[in-house]
mmCIF file as Biopython writes it, N, C-alpha, C and O atoms, coordinates in Angstrom:
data_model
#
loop_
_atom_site.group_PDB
_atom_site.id
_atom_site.type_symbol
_atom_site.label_atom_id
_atom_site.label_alt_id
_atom_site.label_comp_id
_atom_site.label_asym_id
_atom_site.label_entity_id
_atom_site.label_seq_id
_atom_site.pdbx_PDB_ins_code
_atom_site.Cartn_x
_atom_site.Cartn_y
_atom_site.Cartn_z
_atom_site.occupancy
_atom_site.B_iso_or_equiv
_atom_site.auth_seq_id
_atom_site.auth_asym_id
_atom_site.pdbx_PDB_model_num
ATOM 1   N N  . UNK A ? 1  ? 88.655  98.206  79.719  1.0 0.0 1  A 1 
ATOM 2   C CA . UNK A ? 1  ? 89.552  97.072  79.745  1.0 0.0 1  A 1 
ATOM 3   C C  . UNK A ? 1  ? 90.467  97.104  80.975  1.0 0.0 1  A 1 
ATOM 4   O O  . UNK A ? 1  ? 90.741  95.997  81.439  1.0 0.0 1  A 1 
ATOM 5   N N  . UNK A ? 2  ? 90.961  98.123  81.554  1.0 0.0 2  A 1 
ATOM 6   C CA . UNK A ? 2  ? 91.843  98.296  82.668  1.0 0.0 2  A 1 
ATOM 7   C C  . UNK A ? 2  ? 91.063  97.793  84.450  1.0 0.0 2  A 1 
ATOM 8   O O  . UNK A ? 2  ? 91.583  97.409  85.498  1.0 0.0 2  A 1 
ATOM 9   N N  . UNK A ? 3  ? 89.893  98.008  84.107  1.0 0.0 3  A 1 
ATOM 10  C CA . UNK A ? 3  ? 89.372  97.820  85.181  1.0 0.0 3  A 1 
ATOM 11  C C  . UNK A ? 3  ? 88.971  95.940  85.298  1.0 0.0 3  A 1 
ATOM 12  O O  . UNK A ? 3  ? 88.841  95.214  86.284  1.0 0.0 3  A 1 
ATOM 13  N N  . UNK A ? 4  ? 88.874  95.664  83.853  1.0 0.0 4  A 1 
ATOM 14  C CA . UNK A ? 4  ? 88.761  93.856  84.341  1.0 0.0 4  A 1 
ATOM 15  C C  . UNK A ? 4  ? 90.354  93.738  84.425  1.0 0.0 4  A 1 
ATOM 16  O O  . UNK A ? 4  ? 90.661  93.327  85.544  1.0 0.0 4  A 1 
ATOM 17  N N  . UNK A ? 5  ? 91.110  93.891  83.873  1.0 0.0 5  A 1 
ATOM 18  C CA . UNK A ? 5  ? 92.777  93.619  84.296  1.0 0.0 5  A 1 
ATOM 19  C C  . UNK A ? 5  ? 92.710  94.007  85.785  1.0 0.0 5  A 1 
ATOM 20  O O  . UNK A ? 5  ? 93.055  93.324  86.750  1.0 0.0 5  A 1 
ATOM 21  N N  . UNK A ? 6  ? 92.237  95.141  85.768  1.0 0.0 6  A 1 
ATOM 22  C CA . UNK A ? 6  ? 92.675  95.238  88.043  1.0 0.0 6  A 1 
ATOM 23  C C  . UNK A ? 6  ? 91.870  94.374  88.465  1.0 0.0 6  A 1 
ATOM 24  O O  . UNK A ? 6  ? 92.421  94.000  89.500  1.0 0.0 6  A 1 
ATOM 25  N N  . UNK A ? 7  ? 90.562  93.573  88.323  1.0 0.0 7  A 1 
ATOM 26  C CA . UNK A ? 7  ? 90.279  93.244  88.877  1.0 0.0 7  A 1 
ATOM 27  C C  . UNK A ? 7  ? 90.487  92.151  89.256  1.0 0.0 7  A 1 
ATOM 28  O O  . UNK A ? 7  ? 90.455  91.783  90.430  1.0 0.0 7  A 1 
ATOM 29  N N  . UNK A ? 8  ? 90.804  91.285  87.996  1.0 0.0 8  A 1 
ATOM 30  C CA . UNK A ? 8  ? 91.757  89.813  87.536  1.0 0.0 8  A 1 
ATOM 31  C C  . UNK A ? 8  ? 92.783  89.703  89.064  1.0 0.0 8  A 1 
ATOM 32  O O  . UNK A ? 8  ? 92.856  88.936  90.025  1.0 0.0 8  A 1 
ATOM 33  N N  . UNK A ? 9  ? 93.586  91.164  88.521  1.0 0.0 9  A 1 
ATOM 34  C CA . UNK A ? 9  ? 94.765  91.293  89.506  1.0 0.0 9  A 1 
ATOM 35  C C  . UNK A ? 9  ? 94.354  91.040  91.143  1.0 0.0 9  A 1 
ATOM 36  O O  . UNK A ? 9  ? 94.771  90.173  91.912  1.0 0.0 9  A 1 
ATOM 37  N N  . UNK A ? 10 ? 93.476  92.019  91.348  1.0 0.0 10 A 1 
ATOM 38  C CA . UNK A ? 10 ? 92.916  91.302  93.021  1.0 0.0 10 A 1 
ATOM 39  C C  . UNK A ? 10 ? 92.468  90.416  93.096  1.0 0.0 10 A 1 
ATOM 40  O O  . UNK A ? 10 ? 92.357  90.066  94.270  1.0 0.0 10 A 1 
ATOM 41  N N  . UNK A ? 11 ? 91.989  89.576  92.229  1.0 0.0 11 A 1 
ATOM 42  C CA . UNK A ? 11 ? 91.116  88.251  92.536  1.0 0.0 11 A 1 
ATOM 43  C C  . UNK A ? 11 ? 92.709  87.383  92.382  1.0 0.0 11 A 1 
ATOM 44  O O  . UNK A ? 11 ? 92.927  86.360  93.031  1.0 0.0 11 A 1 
ATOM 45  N N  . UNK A ? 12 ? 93.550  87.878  91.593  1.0 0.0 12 A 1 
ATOM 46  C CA . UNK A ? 12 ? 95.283  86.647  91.587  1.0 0.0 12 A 1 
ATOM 47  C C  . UNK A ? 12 ? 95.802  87.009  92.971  1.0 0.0 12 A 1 
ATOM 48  O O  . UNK A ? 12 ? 96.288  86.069  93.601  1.0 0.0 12 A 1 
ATOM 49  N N  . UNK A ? 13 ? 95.784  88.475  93.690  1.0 0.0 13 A 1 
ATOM 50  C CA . UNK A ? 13 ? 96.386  89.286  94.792  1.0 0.0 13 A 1 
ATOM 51  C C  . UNK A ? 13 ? 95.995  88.001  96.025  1.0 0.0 13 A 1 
ATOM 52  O O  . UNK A ? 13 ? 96.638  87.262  96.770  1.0 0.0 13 A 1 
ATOM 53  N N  . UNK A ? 14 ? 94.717  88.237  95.742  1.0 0.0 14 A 1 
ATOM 54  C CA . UNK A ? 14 ? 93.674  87.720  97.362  1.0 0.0 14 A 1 
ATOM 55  C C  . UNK A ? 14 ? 94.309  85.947  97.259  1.0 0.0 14 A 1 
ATOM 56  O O  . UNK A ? 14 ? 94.905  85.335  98.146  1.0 0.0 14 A 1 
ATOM 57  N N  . UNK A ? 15 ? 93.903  85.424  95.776  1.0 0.0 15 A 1 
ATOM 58  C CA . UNK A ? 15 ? 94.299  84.111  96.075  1.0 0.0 15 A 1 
ATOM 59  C C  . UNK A ? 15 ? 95.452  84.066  96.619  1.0 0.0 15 A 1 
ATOM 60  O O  . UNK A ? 15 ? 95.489  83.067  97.338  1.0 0.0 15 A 1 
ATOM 61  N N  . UNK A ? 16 ? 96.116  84.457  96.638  1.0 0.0 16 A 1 
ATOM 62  C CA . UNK A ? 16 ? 97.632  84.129  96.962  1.0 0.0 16 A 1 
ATOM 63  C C  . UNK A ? 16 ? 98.107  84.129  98.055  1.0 0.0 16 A 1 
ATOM 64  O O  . UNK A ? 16 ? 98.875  83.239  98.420  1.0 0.0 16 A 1 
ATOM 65  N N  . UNK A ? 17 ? 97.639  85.440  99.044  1.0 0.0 17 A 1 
ATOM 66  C CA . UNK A ? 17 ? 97.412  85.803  99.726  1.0 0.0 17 A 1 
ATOM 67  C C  . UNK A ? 17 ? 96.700  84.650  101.146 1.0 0.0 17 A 1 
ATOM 68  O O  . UNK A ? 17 ? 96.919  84.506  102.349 1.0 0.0 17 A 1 
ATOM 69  N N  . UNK A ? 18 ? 95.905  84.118  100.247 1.0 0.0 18 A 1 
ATOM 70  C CA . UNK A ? 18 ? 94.665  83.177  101.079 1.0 0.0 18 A 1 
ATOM 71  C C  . UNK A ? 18 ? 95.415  81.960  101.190 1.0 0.0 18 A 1 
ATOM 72  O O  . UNK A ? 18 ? 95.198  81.135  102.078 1.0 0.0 18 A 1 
ATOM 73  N N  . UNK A ? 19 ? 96.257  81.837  100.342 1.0 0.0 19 A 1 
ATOM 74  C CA . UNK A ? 19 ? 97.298  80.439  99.762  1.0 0.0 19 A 1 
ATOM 75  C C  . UNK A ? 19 ? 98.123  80.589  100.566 1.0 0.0 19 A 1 
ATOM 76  O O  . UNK A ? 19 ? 98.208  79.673  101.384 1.0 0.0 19 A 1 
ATOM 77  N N  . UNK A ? 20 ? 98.865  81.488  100.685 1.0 0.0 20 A 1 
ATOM 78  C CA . UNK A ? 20 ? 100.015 81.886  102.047 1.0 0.0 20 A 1 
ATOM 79  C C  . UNK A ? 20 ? 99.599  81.580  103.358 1.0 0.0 20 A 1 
ATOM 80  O O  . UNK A ? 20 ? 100.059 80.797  104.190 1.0 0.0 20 A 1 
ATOM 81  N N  . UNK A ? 21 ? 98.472  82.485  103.382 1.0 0.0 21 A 1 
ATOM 82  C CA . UNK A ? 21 ? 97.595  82.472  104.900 1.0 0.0 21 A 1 
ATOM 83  C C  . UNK A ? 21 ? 97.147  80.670  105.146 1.0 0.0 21 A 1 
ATOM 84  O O  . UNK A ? 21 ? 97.494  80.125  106.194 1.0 0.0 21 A 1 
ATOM 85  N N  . UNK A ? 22 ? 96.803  80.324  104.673 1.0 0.0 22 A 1 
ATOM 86  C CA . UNK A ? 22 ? 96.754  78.710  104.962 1.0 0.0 22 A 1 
ATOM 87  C C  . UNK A ? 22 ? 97.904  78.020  105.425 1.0 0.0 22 A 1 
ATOM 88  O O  . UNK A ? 22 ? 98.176  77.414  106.461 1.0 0.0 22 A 1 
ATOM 89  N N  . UNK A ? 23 ? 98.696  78.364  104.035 1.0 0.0 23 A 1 
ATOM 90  C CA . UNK A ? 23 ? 100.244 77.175  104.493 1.0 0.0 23 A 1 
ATOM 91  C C  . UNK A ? 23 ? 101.042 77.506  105.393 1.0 0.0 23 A 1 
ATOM 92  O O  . UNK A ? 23 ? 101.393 76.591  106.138 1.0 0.0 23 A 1 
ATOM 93  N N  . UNK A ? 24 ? 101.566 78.792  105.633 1.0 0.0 24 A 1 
ATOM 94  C CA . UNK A ? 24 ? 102.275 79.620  106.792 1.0 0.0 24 A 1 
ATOM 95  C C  . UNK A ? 24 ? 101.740 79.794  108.080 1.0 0.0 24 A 1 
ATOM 96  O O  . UNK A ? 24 ? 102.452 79.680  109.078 1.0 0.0 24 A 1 
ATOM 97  N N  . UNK A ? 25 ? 100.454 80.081  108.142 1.0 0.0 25 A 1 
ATOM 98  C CA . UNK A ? 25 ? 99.740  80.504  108.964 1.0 0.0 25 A 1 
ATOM 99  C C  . UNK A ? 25 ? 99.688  81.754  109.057 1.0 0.0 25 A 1 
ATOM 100 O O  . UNK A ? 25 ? 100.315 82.488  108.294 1.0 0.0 25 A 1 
ATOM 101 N N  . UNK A ? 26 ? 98.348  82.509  110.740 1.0 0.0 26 A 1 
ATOM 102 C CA . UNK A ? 26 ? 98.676  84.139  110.527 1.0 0.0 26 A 1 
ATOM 103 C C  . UNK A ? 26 ? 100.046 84.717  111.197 1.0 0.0 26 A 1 
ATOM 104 O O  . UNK A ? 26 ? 100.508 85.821  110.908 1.0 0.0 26 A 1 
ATOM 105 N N  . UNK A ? 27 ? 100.386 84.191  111.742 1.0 0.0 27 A 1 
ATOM 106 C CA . UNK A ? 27 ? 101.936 83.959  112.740 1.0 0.0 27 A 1 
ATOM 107 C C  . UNK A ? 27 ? 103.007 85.104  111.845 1.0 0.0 27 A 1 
ATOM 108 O O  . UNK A ? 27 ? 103.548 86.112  112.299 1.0 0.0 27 A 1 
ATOM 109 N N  . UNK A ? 28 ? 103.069 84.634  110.663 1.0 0.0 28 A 1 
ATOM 110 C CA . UNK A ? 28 ? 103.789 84.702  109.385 1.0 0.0 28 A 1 
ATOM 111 C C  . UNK A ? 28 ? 103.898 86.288  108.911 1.0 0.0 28 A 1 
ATOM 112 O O  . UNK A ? 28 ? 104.810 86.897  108.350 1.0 0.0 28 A 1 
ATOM 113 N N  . UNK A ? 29 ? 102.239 86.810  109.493 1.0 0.0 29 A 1 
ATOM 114 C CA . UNK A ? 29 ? 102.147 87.923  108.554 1.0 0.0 29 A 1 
ATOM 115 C C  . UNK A ? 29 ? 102.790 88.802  109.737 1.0 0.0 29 A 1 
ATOM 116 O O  . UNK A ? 29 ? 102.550 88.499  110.905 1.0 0.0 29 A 1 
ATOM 117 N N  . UNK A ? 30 ? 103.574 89.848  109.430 1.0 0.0 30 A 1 
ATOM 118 C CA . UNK A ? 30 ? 104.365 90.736  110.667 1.0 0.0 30 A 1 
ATOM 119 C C  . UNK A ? 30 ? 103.958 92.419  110.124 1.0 0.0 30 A 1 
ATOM 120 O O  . UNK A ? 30 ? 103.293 92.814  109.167 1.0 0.0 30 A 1 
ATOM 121 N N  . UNK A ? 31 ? 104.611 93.067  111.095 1.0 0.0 31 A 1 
ATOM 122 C CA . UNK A ? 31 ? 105.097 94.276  110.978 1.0 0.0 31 A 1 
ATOM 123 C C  . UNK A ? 31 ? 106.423 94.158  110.698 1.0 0.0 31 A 1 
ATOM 124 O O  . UNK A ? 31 ? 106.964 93.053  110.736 1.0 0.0 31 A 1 
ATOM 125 N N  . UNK A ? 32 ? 107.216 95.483  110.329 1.0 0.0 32 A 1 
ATOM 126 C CA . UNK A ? 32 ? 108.409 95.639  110.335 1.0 0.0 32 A 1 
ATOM 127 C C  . UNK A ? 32 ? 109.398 96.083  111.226 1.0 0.0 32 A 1 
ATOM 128 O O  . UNK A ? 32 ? 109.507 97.309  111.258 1.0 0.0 32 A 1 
ATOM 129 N N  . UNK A ? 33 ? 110.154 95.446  111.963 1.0 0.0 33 A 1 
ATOM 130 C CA . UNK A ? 33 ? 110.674 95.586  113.526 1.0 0.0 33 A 1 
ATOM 131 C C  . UNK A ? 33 ? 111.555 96.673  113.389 1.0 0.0 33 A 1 
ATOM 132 O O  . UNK A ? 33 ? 112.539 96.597  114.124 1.0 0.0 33 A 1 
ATOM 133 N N  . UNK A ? 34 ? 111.483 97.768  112.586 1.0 0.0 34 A 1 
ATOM 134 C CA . UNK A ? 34 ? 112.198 99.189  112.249 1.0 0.0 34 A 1 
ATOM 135 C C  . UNK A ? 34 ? 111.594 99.945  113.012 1.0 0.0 34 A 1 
ATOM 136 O O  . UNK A ? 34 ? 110.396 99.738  113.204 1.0 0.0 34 A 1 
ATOM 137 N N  . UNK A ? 35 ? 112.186 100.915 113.587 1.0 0.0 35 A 1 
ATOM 138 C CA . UNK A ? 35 ? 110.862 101.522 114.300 1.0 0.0 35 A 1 
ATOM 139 C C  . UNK A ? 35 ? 110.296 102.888 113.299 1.0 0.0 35 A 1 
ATOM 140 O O  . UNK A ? 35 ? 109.170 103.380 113.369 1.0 0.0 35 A 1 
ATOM 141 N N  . UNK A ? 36 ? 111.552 103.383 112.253 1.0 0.0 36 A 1 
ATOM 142 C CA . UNK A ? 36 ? 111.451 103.859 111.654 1.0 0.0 36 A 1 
ATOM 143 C C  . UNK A ? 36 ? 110.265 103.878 109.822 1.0 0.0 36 A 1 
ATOM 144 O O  . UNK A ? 36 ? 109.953 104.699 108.959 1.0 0.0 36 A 1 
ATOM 145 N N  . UNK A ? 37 ? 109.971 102.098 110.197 1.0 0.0 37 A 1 
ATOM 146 C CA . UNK A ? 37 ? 109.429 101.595 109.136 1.0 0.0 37 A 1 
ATOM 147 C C  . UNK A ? 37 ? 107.954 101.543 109.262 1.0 0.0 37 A 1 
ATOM 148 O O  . UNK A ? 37 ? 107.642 101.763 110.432 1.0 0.0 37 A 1 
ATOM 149 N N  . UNK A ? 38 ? 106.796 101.308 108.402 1.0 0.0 38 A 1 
ATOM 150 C CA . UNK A ? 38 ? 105.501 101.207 108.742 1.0 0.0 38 A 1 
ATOM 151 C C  . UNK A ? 38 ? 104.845 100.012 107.841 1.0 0.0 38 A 1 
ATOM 152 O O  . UNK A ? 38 ? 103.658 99.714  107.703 1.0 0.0 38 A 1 
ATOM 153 N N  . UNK A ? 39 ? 106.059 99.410  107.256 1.0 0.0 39 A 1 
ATOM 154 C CA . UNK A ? 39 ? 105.902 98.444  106.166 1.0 0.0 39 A 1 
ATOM 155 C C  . UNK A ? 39 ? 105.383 97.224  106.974 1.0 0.0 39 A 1 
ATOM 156 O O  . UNK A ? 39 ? 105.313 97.408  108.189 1.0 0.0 39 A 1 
ATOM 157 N N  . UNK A ? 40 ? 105.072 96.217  106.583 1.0 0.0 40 A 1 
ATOM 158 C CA . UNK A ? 40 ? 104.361 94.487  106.595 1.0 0.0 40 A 1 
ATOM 159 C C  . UNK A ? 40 ? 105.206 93.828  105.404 1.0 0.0 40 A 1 
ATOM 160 O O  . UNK A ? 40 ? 105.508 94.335  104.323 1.0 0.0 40 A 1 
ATOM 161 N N  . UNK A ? 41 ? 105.517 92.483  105.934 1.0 0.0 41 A 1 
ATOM 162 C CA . UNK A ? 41 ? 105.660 91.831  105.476 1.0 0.0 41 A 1 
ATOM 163 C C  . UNK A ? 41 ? 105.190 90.029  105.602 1.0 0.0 41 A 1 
ATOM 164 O O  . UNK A ? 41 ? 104.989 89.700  106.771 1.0 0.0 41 A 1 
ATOM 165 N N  . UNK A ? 42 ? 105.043 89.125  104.779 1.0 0.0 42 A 1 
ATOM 166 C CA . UNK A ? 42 ? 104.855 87.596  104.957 1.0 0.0 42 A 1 
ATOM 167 C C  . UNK A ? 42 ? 106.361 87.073  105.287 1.0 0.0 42 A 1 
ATOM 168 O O  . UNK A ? 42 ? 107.201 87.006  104.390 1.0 0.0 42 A 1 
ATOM 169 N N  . UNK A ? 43 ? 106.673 86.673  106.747 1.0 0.0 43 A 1 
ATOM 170 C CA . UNK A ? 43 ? 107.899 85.866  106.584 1.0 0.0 43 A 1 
ATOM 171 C C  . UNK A ? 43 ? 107.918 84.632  106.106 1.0 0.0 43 A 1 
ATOM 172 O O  . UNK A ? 43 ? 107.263 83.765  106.682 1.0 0.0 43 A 1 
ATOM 173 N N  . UNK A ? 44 ? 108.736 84.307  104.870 1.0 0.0 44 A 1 
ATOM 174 C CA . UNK A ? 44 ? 108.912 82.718  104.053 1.0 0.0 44 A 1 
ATOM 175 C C  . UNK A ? 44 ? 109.709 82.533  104.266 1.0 0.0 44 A 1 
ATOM 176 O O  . UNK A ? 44 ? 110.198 81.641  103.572 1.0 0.0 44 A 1 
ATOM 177 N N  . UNK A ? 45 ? 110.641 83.138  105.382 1.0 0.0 45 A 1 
ATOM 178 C CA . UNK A ? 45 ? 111.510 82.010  105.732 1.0 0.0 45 A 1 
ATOM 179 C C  . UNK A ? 45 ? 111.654 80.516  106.330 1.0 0.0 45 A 1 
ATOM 180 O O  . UNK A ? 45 ? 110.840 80.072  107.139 1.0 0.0 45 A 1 
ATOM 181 N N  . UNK A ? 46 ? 112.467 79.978  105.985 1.0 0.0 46 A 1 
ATOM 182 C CA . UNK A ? 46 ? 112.153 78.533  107.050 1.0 0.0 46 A 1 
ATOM 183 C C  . UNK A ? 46 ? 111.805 78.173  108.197 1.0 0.0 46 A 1 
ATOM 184 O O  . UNK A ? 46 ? 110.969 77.404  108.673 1.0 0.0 46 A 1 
ATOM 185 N N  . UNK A ? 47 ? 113.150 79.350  108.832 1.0 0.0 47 A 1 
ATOM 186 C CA . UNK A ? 47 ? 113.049 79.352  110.298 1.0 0.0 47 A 1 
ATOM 187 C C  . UNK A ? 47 ? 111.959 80.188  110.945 1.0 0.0 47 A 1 
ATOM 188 O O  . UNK A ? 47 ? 111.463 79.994  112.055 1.0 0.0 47 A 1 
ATOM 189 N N  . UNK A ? 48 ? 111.611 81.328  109.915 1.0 0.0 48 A 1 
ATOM 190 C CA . UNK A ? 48 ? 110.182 82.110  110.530 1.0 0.0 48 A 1 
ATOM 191 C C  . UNK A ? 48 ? 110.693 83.094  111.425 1.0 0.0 48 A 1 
ATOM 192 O O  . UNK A ? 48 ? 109.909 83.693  112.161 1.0 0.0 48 A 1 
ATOM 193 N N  . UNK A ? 49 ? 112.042 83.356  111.451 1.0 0.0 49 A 1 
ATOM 194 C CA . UNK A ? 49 ? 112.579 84.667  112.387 1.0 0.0 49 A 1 
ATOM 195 C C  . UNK A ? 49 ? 112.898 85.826  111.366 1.0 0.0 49 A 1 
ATOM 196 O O  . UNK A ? 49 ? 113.840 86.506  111.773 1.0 0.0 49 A 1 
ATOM 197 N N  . UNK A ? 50 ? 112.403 86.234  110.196 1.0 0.0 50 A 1 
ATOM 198 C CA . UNK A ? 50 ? 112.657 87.394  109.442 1.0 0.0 50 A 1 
ATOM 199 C C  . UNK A ? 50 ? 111.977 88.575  110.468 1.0 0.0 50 A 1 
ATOM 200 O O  . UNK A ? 50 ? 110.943 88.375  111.106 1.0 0.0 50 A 1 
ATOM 201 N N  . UNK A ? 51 ? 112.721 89.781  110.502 1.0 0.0 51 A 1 
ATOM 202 C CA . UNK A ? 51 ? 112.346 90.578  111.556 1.0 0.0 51 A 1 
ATOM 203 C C  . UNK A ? 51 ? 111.736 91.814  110.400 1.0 0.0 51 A 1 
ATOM 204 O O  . UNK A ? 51 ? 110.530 91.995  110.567 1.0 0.0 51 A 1 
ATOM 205 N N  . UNK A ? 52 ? 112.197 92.465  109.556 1.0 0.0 52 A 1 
ATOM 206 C CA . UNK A ? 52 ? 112.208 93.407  108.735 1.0 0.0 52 A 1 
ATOM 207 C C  . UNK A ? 52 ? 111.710 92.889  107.155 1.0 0.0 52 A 1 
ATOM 208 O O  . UNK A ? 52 ? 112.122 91.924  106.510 1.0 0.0 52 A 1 
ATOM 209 N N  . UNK A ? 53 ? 110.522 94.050  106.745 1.0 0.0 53 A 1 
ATOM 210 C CA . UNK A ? 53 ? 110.278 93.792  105.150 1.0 0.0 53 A 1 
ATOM 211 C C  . UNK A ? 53 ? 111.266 94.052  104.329 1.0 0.0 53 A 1 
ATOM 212 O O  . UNK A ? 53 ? 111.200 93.541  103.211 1.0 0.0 53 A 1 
ATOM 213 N N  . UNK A ? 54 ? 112.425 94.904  104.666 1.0 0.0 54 A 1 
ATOM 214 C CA . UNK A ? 54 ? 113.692 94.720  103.337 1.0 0.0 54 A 1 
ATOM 215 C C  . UNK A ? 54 ? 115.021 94.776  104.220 1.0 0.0 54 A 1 
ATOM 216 O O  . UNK A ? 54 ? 115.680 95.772  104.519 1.0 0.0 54 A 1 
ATOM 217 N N  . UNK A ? 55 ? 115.235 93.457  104.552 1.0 0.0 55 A 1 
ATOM 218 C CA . UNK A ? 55 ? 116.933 93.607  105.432 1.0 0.0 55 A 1 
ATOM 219 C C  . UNK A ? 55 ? 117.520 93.958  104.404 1.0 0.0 55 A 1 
ATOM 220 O O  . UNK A ? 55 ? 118.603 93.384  104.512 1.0 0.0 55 A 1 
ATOM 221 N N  . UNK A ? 56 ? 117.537 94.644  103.266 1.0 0.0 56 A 1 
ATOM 222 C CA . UNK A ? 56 ? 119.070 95.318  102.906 1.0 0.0 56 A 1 
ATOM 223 C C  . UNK A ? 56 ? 118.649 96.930  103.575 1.0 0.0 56 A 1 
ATOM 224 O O  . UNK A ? 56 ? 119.429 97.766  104.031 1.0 0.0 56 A 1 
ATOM 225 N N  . UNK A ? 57 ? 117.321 97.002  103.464 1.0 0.0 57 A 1 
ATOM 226 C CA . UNK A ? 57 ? 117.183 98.597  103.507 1.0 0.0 57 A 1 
ATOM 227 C C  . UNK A ? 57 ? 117.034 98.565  105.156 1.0 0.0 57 A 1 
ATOM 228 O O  . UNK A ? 57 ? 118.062 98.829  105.780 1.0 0.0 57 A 1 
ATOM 229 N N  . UNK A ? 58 ? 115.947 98.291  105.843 1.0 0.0 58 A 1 
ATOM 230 C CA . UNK A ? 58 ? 115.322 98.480  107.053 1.0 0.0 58 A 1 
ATOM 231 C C  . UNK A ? 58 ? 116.233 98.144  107.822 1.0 0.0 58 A 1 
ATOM 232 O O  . UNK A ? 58 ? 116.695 99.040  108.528 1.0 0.0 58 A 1 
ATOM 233 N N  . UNK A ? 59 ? 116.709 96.984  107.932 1.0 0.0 59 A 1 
ATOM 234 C CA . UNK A ? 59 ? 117.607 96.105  109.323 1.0 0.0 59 A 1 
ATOM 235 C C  . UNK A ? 59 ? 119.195 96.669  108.981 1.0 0.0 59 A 1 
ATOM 236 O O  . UNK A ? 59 ? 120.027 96.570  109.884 1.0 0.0 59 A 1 
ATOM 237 N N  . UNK A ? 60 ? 119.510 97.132  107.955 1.0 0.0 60 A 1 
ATOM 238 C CA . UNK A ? 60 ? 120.795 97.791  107.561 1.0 0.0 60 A 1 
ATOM 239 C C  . UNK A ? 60 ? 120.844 98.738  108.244 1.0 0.0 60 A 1 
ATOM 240 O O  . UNK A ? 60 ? 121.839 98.938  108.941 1.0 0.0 60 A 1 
ATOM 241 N N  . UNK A ? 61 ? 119.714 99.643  108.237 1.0 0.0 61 A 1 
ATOM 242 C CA . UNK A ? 61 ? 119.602 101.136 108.272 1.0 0.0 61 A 1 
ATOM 243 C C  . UNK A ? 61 ? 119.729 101.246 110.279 1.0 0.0 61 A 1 
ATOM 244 O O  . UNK A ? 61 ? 120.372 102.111 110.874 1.0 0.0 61 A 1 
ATOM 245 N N  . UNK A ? 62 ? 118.968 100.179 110.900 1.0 0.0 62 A 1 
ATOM 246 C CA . UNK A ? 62 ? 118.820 99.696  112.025 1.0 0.0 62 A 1 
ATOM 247 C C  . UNK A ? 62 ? 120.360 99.637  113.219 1.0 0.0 62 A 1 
ATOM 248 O O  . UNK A ? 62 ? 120.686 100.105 114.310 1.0 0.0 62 A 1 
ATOM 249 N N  . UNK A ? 63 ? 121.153 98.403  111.732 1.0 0.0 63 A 1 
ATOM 250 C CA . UNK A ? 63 ? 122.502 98.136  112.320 1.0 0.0 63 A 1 
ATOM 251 C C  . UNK A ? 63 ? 123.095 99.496  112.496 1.0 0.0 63 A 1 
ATOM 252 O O  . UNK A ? 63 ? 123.094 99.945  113.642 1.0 0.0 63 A 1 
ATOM 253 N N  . UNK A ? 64 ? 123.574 100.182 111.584 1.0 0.0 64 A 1 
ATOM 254 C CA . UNK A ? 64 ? 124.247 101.551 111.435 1.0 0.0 64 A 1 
ATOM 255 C C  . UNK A ? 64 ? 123.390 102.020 112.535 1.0 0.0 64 A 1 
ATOM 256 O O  . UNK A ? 64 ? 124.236 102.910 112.620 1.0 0.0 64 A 1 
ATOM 257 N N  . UNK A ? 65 ? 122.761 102.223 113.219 1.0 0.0 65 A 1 
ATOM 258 C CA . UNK A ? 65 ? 122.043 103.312 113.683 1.0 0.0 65 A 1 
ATOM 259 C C  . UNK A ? 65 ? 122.714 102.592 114.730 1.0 0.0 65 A 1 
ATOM 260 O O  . UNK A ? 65 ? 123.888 102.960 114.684 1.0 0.0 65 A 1 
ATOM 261 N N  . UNK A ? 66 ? 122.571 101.808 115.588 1.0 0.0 66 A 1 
ATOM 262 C CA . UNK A ? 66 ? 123.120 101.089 116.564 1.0 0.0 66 A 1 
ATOM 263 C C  . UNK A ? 66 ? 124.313 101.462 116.468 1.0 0.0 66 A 1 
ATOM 264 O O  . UNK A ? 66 ? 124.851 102.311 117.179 1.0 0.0 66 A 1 
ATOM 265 N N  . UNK A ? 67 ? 124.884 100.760 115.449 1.0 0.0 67 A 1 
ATOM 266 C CA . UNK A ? 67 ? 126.232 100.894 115.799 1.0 0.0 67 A 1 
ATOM 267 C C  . UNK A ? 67 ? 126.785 102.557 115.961 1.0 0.0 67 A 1 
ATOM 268 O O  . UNK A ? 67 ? 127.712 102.817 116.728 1.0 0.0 67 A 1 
ATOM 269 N N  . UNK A ? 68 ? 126.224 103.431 115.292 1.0 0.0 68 A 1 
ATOM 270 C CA . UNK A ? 68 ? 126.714 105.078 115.768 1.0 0.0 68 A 1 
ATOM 271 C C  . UNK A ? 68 ? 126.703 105.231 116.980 1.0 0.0 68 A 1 
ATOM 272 O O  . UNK A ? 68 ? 127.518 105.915 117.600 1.0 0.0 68 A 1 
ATOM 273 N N  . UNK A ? 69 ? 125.497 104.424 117.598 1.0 0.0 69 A 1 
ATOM 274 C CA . UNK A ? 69 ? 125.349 104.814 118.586 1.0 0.0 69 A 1 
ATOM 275 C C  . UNK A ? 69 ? 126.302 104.536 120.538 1.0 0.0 69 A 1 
ATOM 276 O O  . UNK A ? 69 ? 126.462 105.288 121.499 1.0 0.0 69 A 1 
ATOM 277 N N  . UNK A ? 70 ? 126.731 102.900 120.216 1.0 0.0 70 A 1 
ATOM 278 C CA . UNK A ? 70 ? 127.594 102.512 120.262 1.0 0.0 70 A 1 
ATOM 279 C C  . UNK A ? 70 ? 129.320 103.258 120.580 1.0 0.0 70 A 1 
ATOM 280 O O  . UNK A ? 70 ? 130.055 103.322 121.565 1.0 0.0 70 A 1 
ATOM 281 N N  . UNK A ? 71 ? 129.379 103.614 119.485 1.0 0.0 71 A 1 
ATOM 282 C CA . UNK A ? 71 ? 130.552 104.036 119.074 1.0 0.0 71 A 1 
ATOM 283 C C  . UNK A ? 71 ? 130.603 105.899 119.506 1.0 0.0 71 A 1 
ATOM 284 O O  . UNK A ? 71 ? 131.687 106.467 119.371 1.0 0.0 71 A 1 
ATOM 285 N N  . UNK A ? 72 ? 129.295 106.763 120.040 1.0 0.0 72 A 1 
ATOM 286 C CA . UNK A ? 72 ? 129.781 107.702 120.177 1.0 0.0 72 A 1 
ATOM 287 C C  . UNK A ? 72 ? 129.038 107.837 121.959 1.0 0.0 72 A 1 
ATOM 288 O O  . UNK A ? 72 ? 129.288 108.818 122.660 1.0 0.0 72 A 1 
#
């Protein structure tokens, strides 16, 4: 039973996926501009300038780092 549930799941994964990739375009799909990061993300933003897969974690971690750097 677990293996038709995963598989359900990639066949819901891919559509969605394919659904994004249409309406956004491939433009959309990024890396994560951390250099520290190795993550991907789909930007849905409006404007399409999301730089990082988790600005609280990645682009936070980014600012602070700058700014130490900055400052010493």
């Amino acid at each position: 039973m677990d293996r038709v549930r995963a598989g359900q799941f990639a066949a819901l994964t891919a559509t969605g996926l394919l659904g994004t990739l249409r309406t956004l375009g491939p433009t959309r799909f990024r890396p994560c501009a951390s250099p520290d990061c190795e993550g991907a993300f789909i930007d849905t933003s409006r404007a399409g300038r999301r730089r990082y897969c988790t600005p609280d974690l990645c682009g936070n971690r980014l600012n602070v780092a700058n700014h130490r750097a900055r400052r010493a």
